[in-house]
N, C-alpha and C positions, 0 to 999 in steps of 0.2 A: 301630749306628744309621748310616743311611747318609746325606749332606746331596745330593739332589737339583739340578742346577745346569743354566741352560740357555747353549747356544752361542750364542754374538753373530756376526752377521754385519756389516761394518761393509762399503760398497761404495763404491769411490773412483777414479777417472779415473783412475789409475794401477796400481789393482790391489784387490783383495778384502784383508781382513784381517778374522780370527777372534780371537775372544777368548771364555774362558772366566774367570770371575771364583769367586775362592775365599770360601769364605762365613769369613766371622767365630770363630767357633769354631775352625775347622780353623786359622788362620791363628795363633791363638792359642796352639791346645794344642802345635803346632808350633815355635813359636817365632821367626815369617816377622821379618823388617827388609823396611821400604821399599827397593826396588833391586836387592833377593837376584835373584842370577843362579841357576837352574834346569834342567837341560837335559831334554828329552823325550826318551823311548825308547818304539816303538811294538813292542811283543810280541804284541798278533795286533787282528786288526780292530775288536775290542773293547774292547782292553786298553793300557792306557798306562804307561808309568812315570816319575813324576818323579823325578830324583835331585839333588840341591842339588849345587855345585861346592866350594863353602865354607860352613860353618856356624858363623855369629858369633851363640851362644847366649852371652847376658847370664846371669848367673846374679846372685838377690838375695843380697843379704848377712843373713847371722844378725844377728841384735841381741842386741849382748853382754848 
């Protein structure tokens, strides 16, 4: 299932700035933190690749 997302254009006296916002789910099944650094990799005109720098996945604890 794919989550459809649209680009933001935000336009400012100093310069343009894009933002694309991750839907809810994804953010979850993932396991994002507020702040997570991200880097973009562009592999063809269509194609993007996020890769995380660090990954601080919390893991729940069992109940004994």
């Amino acid at each position: 299932m794919g989550y459809p997302t649209k680009v933001q254009l935000i336009s400012r006296k100093k310069g343009n700035q894009w933002y694309v916002n991750f839907p809810n789910a994804l953010a979850e099944a993932l396991n994002f933190t507020k702040s997570e650094i991200v880097e973009w990799t562009i592999l063809s005109t269509t194609c993007l690749q996020m890769t995380r720098q660090s990954c601080h996945i919390t893991r729940k604890k069992k109940p004994k």
